[in-house]
DRENMAR-967804 format. One record per residue (C-alpha): x, y, z. Coordinates in nm, 3 decimals, padded with zeros to 5 digits. Example, Ala and Ser with C-alpha at 12.3 -4.5 7.8 and 13.67 -1.06 7.14 Angstrom:
BEGIN
{xx = 01.230, yy = -00.450, zz = 00.780}
{xx = 01.367, yy = -00.106, zz = 00.714}
***
This chain:
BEGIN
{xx = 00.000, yy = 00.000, zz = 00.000}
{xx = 00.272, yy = 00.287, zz = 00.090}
{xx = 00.512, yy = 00.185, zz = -00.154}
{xx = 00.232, yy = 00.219, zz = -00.398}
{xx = 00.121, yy = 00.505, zz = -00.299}
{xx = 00.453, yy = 00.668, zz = -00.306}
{xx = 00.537, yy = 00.605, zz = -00.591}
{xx = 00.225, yy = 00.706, zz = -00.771}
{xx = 00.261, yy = 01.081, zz = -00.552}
{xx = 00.682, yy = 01.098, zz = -00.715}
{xx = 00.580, yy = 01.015, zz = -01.035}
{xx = 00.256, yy = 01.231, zz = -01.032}
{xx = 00.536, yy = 01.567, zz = -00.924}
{xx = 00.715, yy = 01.442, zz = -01.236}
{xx = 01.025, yy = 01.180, zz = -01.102}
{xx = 01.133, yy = 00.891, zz = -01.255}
{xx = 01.050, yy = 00.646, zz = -01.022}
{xx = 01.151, yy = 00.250, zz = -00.999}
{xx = 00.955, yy = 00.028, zz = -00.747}
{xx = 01.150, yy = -00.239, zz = -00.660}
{xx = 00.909, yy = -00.531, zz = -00.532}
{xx = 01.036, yy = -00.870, zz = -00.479}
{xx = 00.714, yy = -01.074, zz = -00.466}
{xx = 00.679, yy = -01.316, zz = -00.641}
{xx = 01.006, yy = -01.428, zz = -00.689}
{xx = 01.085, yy = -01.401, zz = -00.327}
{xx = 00.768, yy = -01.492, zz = -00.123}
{xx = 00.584, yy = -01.436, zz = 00.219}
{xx = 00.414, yy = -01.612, zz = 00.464}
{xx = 00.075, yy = -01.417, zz = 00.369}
{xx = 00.128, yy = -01.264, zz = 00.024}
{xx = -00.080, yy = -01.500, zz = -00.232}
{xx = 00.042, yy = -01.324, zz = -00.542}
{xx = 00.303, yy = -01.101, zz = -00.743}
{xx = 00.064, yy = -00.815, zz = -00.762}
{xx = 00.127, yy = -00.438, zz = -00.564}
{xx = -00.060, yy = -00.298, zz = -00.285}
{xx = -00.210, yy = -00.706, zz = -00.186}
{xx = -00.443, yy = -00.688, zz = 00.047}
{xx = -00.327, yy = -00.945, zz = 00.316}
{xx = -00.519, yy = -00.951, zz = 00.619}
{xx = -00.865, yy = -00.786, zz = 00.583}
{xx = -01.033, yy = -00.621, zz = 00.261}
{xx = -01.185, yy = -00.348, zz = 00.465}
{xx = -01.030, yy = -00.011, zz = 00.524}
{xx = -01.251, yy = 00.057, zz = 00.803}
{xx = -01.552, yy = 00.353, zz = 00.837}
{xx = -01.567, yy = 00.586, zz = 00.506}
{xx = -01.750, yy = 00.820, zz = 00.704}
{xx = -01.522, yy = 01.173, zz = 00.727}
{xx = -01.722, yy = 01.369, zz = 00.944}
{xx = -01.745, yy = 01.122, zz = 01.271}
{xx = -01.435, yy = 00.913, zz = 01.216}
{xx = -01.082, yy = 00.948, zz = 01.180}
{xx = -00.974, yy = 00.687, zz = 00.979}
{xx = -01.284, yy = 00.790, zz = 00.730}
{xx = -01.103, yy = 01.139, zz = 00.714}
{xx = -00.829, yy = 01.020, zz = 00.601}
{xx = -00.993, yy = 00.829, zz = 00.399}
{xx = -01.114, yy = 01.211, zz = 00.264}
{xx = -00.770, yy = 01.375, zz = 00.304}
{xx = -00.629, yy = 01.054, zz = 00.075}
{xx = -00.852, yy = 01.159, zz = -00.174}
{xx = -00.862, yy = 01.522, zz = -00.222}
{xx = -00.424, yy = 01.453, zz = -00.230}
{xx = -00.553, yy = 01.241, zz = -00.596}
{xx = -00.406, yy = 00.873, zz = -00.384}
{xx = -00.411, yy = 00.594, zz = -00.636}
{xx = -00.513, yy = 00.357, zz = -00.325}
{xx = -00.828, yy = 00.482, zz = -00.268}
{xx = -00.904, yy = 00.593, zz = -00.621}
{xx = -00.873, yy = 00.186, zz = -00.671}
{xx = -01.046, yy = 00.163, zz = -00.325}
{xx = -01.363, yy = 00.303, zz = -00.476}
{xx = -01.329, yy = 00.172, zz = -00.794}
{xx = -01.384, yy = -00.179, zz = -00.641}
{xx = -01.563, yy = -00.074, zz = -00.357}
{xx = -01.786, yy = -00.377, zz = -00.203}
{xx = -02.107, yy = -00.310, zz = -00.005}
{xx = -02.023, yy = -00.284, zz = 00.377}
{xx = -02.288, yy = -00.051, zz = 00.545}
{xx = -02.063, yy = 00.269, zz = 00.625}
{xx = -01.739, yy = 00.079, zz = 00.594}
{xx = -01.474, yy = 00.084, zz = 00.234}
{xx = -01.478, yy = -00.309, zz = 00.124}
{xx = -01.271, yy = -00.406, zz = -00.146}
{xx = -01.260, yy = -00.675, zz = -00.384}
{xx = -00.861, yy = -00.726, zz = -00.322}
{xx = -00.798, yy = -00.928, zz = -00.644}
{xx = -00.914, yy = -00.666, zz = -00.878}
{xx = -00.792, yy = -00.367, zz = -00.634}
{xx = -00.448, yy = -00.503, zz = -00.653}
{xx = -00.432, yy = -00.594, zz = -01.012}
{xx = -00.569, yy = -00.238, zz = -01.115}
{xx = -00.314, yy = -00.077, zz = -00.892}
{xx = -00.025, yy = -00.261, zz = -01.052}
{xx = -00.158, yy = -00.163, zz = -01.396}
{xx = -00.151, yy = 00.183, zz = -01.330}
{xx = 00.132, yy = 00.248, zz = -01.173}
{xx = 00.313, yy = 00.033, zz = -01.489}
{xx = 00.136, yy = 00.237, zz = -01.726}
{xx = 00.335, yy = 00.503, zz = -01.583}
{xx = 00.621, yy = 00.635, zz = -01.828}
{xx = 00.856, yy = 00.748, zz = -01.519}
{xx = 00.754, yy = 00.471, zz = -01.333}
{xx = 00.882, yy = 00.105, zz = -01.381}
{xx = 00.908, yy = -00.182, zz = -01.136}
{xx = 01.216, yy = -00.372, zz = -01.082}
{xx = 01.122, yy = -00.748, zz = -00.966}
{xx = 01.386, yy = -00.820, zz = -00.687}
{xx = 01.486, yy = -00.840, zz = -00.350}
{xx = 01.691, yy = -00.549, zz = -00.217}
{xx = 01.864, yy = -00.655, zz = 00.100}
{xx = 02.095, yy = -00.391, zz = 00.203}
{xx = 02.026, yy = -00.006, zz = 00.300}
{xx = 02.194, yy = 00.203, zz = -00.038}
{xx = 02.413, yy = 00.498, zz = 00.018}
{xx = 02.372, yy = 00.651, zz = -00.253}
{xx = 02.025, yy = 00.795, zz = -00.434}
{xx = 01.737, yy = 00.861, zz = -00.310}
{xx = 01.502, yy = 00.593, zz = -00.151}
{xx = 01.209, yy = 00.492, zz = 00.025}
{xx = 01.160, yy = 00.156, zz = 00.186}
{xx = 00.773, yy = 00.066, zz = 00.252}
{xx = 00.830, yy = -00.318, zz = 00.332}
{xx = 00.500, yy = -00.336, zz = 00.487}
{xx = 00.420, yy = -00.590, zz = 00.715}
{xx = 00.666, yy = -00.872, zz = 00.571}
{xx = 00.985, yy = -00.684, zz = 00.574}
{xx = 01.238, yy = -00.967, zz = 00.391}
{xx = 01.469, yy = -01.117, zz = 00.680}
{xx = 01.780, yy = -00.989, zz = 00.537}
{xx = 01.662, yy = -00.644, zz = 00.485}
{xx = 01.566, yy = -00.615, zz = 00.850}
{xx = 01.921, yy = -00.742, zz = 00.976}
{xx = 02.046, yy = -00.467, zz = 00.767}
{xx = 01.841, yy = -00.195, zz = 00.942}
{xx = 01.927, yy = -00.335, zz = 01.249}
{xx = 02.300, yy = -00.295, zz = 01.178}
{xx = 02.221, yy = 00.058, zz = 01.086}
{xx = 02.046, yy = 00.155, zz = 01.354}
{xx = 02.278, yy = -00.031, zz = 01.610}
{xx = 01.913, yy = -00.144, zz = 01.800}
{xx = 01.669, yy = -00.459, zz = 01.782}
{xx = 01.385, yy = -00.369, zz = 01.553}
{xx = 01.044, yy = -00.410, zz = 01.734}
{xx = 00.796, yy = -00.641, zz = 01.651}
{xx = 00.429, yy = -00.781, zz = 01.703}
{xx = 00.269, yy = -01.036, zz = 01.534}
{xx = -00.036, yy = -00.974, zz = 01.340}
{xx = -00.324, yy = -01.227, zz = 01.278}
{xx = -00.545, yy = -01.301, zz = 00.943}
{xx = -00.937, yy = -01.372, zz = 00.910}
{xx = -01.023, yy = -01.711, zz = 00.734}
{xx = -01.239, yy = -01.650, zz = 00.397}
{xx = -01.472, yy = -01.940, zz = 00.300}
{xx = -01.728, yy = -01.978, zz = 00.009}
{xx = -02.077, yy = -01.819, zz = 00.010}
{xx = -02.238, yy = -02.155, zz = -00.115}
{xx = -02.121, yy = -02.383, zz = 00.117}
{xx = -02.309, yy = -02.132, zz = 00.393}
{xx = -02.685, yy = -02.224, zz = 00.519}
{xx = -02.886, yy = -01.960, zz = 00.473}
{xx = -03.194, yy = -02.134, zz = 00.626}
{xx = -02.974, yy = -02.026, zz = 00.978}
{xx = -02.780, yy = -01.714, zz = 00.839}
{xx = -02.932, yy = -01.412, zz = 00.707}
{xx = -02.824, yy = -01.075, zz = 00.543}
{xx = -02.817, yy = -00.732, zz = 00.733}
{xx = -02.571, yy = -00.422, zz = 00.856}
{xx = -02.606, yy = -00.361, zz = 01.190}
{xx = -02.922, yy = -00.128, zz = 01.280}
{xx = -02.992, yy = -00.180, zz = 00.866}
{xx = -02.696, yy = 00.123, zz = 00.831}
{xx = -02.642, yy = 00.239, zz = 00.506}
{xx = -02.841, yy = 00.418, zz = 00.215}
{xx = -02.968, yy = 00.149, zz = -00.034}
{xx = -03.086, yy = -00.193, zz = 00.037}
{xx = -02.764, yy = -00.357, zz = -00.082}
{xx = -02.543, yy = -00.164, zz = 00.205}
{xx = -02.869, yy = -00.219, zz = 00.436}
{xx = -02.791, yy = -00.592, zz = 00.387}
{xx = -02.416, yy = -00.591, zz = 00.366}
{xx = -02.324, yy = -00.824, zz = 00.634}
{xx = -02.403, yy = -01.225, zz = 00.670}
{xx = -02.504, yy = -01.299, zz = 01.032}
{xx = -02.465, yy = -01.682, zz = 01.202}
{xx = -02.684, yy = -01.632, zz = 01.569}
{xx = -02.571, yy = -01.809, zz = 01.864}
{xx = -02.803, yy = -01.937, zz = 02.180}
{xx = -02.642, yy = -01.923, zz = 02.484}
{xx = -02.539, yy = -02.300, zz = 02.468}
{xx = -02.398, yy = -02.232, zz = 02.158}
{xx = -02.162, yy = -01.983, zz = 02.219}
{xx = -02.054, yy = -02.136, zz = 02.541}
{xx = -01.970, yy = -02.436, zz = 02.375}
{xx = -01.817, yy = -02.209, zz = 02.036}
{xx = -01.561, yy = -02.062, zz = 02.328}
{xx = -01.483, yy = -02.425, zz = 02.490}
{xx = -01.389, yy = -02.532, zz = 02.144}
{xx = -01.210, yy = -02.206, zz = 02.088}
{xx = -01.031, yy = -02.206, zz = 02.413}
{xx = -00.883, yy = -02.606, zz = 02.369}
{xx = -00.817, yy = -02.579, zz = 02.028}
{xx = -00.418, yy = -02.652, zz = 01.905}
{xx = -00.269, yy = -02.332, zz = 01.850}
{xx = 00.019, yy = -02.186, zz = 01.682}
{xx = 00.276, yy = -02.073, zz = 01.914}
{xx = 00.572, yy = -01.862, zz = 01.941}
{xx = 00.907, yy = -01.981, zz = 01.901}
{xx = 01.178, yy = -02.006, zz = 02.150}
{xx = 01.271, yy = -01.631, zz = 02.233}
{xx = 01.023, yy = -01.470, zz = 02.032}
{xx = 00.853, yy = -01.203, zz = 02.297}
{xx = 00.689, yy = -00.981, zz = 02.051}
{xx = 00.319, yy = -00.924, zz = 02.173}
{xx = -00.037, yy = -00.839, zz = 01.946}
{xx = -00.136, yy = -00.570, zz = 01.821}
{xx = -00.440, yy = -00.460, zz = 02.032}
{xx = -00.658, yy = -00.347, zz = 01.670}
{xx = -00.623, yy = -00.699, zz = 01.579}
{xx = -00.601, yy = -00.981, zz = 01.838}
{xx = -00.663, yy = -01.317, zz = 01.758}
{xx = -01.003, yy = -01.437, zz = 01.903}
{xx = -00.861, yy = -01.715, zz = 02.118}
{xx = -00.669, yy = -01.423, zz = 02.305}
{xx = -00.976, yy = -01.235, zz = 02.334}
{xx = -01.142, yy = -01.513, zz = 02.464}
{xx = -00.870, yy = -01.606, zz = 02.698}
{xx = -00.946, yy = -01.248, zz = 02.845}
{xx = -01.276, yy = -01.329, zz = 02.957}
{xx = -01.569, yy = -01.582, zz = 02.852}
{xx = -01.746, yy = -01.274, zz = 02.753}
{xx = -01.532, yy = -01.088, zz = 02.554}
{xx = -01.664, yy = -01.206, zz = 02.206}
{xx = -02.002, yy = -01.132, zz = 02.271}
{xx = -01.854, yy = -00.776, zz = 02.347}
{xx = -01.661, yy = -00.727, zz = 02.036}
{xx = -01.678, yy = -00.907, zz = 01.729}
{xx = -01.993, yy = -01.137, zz = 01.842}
{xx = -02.191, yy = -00.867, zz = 01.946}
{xx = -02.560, yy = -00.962, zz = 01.934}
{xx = -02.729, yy = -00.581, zz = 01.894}
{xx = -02.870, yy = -00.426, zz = 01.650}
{xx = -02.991, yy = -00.765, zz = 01.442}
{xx = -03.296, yy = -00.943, zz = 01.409}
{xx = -03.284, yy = -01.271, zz = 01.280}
{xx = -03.594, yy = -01.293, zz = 00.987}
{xx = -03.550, yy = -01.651, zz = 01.077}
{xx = -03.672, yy = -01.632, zz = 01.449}
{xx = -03.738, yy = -01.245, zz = 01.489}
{xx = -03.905, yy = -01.296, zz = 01.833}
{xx = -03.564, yy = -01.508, zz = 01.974}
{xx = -03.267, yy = -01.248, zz = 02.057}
{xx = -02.906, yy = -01.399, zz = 01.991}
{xx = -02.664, yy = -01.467, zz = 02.248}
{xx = -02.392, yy = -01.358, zz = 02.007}
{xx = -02.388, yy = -01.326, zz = 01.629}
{xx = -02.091, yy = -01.420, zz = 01.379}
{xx = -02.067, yy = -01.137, zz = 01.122}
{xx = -01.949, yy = -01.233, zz = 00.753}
{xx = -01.852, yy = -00.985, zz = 00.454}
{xx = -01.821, yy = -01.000, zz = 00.130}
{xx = -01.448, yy = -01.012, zz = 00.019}
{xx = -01.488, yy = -01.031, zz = -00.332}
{xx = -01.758, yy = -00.824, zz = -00.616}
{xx = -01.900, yy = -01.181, zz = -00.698}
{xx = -02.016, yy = -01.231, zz = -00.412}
{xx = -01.906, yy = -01.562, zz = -00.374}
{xx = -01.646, yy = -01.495, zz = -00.074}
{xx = -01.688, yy = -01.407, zz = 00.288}
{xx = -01.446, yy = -01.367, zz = 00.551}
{xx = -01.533, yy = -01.372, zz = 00.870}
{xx = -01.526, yy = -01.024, zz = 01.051}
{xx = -01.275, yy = -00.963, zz = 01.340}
{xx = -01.202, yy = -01.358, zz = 01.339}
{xx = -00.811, yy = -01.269, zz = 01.321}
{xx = -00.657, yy = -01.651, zz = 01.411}
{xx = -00.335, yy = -01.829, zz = 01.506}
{xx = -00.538, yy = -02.116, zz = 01.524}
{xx = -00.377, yy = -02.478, zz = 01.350}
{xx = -00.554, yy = -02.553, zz = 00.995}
{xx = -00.752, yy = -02.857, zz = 01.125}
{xx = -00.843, yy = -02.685, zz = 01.458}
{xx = -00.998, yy = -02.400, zz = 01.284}
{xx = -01.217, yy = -02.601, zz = 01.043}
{xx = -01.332, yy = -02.813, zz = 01.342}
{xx = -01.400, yy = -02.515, zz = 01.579}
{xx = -01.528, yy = -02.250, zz = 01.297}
{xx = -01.827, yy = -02.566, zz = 01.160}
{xx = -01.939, yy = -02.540, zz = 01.494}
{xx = -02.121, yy = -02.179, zz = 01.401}
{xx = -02.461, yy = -02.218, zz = 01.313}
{xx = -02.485, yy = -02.177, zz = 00.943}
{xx = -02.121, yy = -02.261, zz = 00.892}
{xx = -02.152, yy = -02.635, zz = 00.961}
{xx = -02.025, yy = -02.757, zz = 00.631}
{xx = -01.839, yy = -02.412, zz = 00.524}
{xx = -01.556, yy = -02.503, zz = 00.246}
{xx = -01.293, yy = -02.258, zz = 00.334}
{xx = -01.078, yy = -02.058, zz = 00.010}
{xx = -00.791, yy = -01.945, zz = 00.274}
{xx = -00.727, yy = -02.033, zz = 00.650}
{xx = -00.658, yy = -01.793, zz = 00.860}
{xx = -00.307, yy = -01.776, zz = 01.033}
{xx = -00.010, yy = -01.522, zz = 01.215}
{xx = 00.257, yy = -01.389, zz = 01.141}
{xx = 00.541, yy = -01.138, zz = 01.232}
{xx = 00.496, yy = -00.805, zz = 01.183}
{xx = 00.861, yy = -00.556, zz = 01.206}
{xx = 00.833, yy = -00.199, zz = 01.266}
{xx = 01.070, yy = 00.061, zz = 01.348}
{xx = 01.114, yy = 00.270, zz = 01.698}
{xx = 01.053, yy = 00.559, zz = 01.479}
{xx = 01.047, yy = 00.836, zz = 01.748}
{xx = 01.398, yy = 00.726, zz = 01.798}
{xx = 01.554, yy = 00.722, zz = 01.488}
{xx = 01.327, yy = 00.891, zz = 01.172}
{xx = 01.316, yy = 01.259, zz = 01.161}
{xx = 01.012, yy = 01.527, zz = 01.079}
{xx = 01.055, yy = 01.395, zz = 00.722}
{xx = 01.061, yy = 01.027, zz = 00.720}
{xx = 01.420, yy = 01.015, zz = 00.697}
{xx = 01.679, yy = 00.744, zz = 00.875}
{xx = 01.857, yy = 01.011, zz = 01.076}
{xx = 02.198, yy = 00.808, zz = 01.056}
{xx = 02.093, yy = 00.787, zz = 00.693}
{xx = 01.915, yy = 01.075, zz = 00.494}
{xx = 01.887, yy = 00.962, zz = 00.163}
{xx = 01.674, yy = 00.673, zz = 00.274}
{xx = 01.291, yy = 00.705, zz = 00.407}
{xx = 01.098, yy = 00.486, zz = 00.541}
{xx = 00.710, yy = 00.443, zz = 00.554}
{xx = 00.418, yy = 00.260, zz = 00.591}
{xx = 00.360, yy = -00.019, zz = 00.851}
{xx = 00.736, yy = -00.043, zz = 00.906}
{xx = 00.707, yy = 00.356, zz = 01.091}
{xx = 00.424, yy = 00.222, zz = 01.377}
{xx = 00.121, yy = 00.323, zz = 01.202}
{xx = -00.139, yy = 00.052, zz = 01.151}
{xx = -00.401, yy = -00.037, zz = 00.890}
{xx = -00.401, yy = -00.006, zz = 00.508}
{xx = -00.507, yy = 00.324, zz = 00.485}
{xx = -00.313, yy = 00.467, zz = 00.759}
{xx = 00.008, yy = 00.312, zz = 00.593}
{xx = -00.087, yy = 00.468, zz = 00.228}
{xx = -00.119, yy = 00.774, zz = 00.404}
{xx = 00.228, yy = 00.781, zz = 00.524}
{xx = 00.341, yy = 00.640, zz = 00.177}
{xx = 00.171, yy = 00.936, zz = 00.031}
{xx = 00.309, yy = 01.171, zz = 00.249}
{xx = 00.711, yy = 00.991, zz = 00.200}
{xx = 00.629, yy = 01.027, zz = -00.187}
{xx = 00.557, yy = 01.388, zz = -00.176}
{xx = 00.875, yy = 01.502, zz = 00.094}
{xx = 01.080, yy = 01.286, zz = -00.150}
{xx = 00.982, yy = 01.443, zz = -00.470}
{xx = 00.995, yy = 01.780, zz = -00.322}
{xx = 01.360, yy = 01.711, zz = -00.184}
{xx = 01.489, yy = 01.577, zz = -00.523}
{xx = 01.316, yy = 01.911, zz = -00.683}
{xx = 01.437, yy = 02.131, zz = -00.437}
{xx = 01.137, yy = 02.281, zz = -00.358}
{xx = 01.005, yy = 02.326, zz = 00.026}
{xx = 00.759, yy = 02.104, zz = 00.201}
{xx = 00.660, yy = 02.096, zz = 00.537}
{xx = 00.469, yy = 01.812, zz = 00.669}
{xx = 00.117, yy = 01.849, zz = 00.714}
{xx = -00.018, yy = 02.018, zz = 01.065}
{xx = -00.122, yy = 01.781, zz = 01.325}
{xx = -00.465, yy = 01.911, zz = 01.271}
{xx = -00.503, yy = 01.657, zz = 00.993}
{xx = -00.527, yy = 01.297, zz = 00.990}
{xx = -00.184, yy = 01.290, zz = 00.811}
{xx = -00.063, yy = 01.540, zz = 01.029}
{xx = -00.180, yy = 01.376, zz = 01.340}
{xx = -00.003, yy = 00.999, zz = 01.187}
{xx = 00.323, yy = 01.157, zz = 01.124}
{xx = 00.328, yy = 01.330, zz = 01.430}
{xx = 00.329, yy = 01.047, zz = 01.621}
{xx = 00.553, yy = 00.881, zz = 01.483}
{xx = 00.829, yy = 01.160, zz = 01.421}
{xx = 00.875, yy = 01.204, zz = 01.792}
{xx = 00.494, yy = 01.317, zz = 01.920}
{xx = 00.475, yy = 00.899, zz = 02.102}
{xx = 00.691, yy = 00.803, zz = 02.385}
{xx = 01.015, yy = 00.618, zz = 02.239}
{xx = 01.016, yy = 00.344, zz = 02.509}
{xx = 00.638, yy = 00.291, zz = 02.495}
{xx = 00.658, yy = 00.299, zz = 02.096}
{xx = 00.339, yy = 00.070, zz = 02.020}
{xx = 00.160, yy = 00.052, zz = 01.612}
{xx = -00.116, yy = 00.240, zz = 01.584}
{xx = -00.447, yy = 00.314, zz = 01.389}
{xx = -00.525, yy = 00.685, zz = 01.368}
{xx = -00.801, yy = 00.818, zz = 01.661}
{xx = -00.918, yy = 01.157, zz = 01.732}
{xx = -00.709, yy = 01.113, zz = 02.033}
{xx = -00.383, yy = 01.182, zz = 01.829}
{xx = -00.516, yy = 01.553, zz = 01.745}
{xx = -00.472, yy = 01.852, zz = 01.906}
{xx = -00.826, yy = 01.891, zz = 02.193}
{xx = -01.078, yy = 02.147, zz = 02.042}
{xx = -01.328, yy = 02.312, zz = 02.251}
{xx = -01.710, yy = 02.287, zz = 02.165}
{xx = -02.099, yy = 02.346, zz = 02.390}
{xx = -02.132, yy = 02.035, zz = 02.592}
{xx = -01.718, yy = 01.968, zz = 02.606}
{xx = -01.616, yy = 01.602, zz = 02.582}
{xx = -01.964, yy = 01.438, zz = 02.678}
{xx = -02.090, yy = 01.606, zz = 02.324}
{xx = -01.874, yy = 01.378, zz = 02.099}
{xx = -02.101, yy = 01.400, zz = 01.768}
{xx = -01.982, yy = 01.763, zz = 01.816}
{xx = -01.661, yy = 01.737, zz = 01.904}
{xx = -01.566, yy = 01.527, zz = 01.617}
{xx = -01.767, yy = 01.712, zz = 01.344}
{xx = -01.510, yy = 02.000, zz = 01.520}
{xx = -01.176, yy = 01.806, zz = 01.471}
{xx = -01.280, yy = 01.694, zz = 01.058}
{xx = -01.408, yy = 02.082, zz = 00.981}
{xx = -01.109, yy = 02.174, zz = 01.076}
{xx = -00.904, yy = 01.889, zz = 00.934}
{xx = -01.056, yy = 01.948, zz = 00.577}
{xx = -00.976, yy = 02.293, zz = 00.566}
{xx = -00.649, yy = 02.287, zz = 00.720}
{xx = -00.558, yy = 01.977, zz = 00.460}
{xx = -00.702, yy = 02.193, zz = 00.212}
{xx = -00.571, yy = 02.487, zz = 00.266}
{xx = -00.182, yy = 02.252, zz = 00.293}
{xx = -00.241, yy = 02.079, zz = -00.048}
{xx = -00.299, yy = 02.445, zz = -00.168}
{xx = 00.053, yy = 02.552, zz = -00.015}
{xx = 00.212, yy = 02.226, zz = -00.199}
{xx = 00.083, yy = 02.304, zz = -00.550}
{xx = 00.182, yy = 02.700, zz = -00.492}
{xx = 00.536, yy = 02.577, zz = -00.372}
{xx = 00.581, yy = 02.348, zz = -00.656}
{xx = 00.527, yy = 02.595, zz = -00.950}
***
């Protein structure tokens, strides 16, 4: 996603650009094919609403900038009630095309192991950063990269689902048309049910760490077995919650808990399961995910699974602009810098395309204020987070500067209308100051 992203932003300020990508020639744990910007985990990029949502204004911010990631976004948009679902296949294969159609971009198919001296770079290894490329920033940076590991959804086939027990509805029937209003698949759960679901759940074989390896979760994605293990009700609290549903099936029996499903592809024939992140063994999770109602004979397309994720102490050693401080030429962004989700790591690809482009141009570019979304992500990472508490994270309203409106914090519809006006015409008013700068 960044290094997508910022490339598309160099190229679109006029550099010759070459993206150097070493899939599929050199391949990762979750990475299915050769293509740029793979989705890998989920195909959602969260709420698309800008005006009560963070990660929706950047969303907005991404956009107004002319980002190829969600111009692709929407152009394979799924229904999701207020969220951005994308077909992945298509999203990735339309990215790649673009970008190649490009005549100052081209993409070199190799793996680059070693931090260059010389030139002008931008690493954006996303999630998967290559093993020797990540002893090679450790040598640089004379510290121990930190790590978490980061879990993936199964997706299984809509056909082999029962819709006599499932049925289709968003939560409180959100969205504008019926298809959003009936976005979501939903498997209900009695009481004995789910009880039994987190039994299974909880004495399933799991995937465990290997000797030494102490990197934790990352709290916006926990498997569900470590939710569970947190409490017996935790499910039914998060990703099971039962509220705002009624089953057409039974509409005068509440659930106990409800399995959400969404459409991962434009077919239709996909689901994944929603917020069912696993590190669950392959022939524990068939055995303990047939035991939701409606899912009983599911034929899964991908299990679900965890892997390492690497990421840099970036308050530590980036500067303002993105830049290795024992290294200037080379910038880093993405996942790698501590911000998590797809759009938050196009975002700071976007941003990592524009400083470089700018630099290479000699033309000035500040980053944008922390008033923004953007602002806000880069931020925190550049020095605004504690260095020894450095921990990913999604952008929040609680990364921007406090704003002042009738009823105070209580009023939060308010407050956060508050924080986007004045994100929108701050970004605004910053894209403005790039275009001037650049002509």
């Amino acid at each position: 996603m960044a290094g997508s992203e910022a490339a598309w932003q160099a190229a679109q300020m006029g550099i010759d650009v070459v993206l150097h990508e070493m899939r599929p020639k050199i391949e990762t744990f979750a990475h299915q094919t050769g293509n740029l910007a793979e989705m890998v985990c989920s195909n959602s990029f969260r709420s698309d609403d800008s005006e009560q949502n963070a990660v929706g204004l950047l969303h907005w911010e991404m956009r107004q900038a002319g980002g190829i990631i969600m111009e692709m976004a929407d152009k394979h948009r799924l229904p999701a009630g207020g969220a951005l679902a994308v077909d992945r296949e298509p999203f990735a294969v339309s990215v790649t095309e673009r970008l190649k159609s490009l005549p100052n971009v081209s993409v070199s198919y190799e793996e680059i192991d070693a931090l260059p001296e010389d030139g002008n770079w931008i690493f954006a290894t996303g999630p998967l950063t290559s093993g020797a490329l990540a002893q090679a920033i450790q040598a640089e940076t004379g510290a121990e990269a930190l790590a978490f590991f980061d879990a993936i959804a199964p997706i299984l086939y809509h056909d082999s689902i029962d819709m006599s027990k499932a049925w289709m509805q968003s939560r409180y029937d959100k969205g504008e048309t019926e298809e959003e209003r009936t976005a979501y698949l939903n498997c209900p759960m009695d009481k004995a049910q789910y009880d039994g679901f987190i039994d299974a759940l909880l004495n399933a074989e799991k995937t465990e760490f290997k000797p030494g390896e102490t990197a934790g979760y990352f709290d916006g994605c926990l498997p569900i077995e470590v939710m569970a293990e947190r409490g017996r009700e935790t499910l039914r609290y998060g990703p099971m919650k039962p509220v705002g549903l009624t089953n057409p099936h039974q509409p005068d029996v509440k659930a106990y808990a409800v399995v959400q499903l969404r459409r991962d592809n434009a077919l239709g024939t996909l689901y994944n399961i929603v917020g069912f992140q696993t590190k669950m063994k392959y022939g524990a999770q068939t055995e303990v995910l047939r035991r939701i109602p409606g899912l009983e004979n599911a034929q899964f397309a991908r299990l679900g699974g965890i892997h390492r994720n690497t990421f840099l102490n970036s308050p530590t050693l980036l500067d303002g602009s993105m830049r290795l401080k024992s290294r200037p030429n080379v910038r880093f962004a993405g996942q790698i810098t501590g911000v998590e989700g797809y759009v938050e790591s196009a975002a700071m690809g976007l941003l990592a395309g524009r400083l470089a482009a700018s630099e290479i141009l000699d033309v000035a570019l500040d980053t944008p204020p922390v008033t923004t979304a953007t602002g806000a992500l880069i931020t925190h990472i550049s020095g605004g987070a504690d260095a020894k508490t450095f921990q990913p994270m999604n952008v929040n309203f609680g990364l921007f500067p406090p704003i002042d409106v009738k009823g105070g914090r209580r009023n939060r519809p308010a407050r956060y209308k508050a924080y986007t006006d004045r994100a929108k015409a701050d970004w605004n008013e910053w894209l403005g100051k790039c275009v001037l700068d650049a002509a």
